[in-house]
N, C-alpha and C positions, 0 to 999 in steps of 0.2 A: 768895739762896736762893729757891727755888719753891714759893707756898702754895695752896692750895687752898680754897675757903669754898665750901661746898654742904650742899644742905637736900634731904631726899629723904620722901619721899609715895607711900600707896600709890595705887595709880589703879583708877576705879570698872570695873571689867570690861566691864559692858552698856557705858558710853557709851566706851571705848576702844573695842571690839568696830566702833562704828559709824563711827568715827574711819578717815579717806583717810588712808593711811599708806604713806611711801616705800618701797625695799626694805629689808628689815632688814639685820643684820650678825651675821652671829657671832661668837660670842665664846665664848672656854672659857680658863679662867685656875688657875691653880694658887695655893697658899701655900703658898713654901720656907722661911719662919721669921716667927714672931708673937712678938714682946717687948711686955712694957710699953712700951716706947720705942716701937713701929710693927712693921710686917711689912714682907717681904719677898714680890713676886709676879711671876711669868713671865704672859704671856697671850698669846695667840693672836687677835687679831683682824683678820676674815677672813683675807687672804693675810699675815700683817703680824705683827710676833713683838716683843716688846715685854718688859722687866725694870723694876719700878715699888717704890719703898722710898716708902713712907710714915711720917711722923713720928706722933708721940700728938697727938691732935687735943685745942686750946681753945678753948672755945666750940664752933663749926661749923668751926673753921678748923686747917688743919694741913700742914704741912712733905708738899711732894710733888715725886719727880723721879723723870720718865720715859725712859726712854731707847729705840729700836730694837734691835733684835739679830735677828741673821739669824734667819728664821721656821724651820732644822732644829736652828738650838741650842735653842729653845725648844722644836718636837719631843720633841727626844734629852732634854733635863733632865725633860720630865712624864713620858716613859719611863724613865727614871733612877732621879728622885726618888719620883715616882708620890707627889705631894704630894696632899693635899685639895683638891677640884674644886669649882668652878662654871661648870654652861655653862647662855648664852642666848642669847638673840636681841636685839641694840641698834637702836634707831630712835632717827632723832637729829630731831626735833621744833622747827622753828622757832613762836615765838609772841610774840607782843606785845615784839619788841627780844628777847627773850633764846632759848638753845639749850634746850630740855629731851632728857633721855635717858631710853626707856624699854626698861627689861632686862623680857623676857616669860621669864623661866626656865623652865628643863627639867628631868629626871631627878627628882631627888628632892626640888626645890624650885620644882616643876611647880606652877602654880597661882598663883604670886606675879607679880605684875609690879608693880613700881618705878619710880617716875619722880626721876629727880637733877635738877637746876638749882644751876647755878656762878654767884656774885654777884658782886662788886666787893666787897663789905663787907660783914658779917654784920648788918648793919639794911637794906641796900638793898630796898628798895620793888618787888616786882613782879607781875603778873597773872599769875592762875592760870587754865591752861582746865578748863573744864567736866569733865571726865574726870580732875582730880587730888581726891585723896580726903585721907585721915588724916594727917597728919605724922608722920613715925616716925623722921627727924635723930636725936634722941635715945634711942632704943631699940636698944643695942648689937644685938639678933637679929638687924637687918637689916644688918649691914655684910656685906659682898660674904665677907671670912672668917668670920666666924661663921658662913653659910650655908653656907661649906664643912666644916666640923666638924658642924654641927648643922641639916643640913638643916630645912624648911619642912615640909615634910608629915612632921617628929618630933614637930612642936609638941603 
């Protein structure tokens, strides 16, 4: 089984702003079913089409498996299903040994950007750059579905 352990932050705007940053990535993702057990999501990243079920997260850590799928079935299913959206822009951020991700969001939850970082272990020990701010792991409003039900700027 595939698990996932991350901790996610919001990040300080000015000092991202000033931050040399590669190209970014798009990203627009859908949710085709949220259970207490986990969701279901299609995504689109850049040319690249992806199906993602996530488990109910303990601790930081939780049951994750991703798979490929041709980028017009994922197309055809947000045309289909025309699920609750999130689109944004990912920059994938190398820093002190480890990857950070940071989603600069759009549309209706314009104004937020996120930074994630994946551990080995929910204690593991790491540096934070200058540009990561609040912790918010534990505040269900930021999970990637939640912000497509209840967008950022409803707050």
């Amino acid at each position: 089984m595939a698990f996932e352990t991350e901790r996610k932050f919001l990040v300080v705007r000015d000092l991202w702003e000033r931050e040399v940053k590669p190209e970014g990535i798009p990203v627009s993702q859908g949710y085709i079913a949220e259970t207490g057990a986990g969701t279901v999501r299609i995504r689109i990243k850049g040319s690249q089409g992806f199906i993602t079920v996530k488990g109910r997260t303990s601790g930081i850590t939780r049951p994750e498996f991703e798979y490929p799928i041709p980028l017009n079935d994922v197309q055809e299913m947000m045309r289909i299903l025309d699920p609750p959206k999130v689109s944004k822009t990912r920059y994938v951020i190398p820093f002190a040994g480890k990857t950070w991700e940071v989603d600069v969001f759009e549309g209706l939850n314009e104004g937020l950007i996120l930074a994630e970082i994946e551990l080995q272990s929910e204690d593991e020990v790491f540096e934070r750059p200058e540009w990561i701010g609040e912790e918010v792991t534990a505040d269900p409003r930021y999970a990637n579905s939640e912000l497509a039900k209840r967008p950022y700027r409803s707050w």
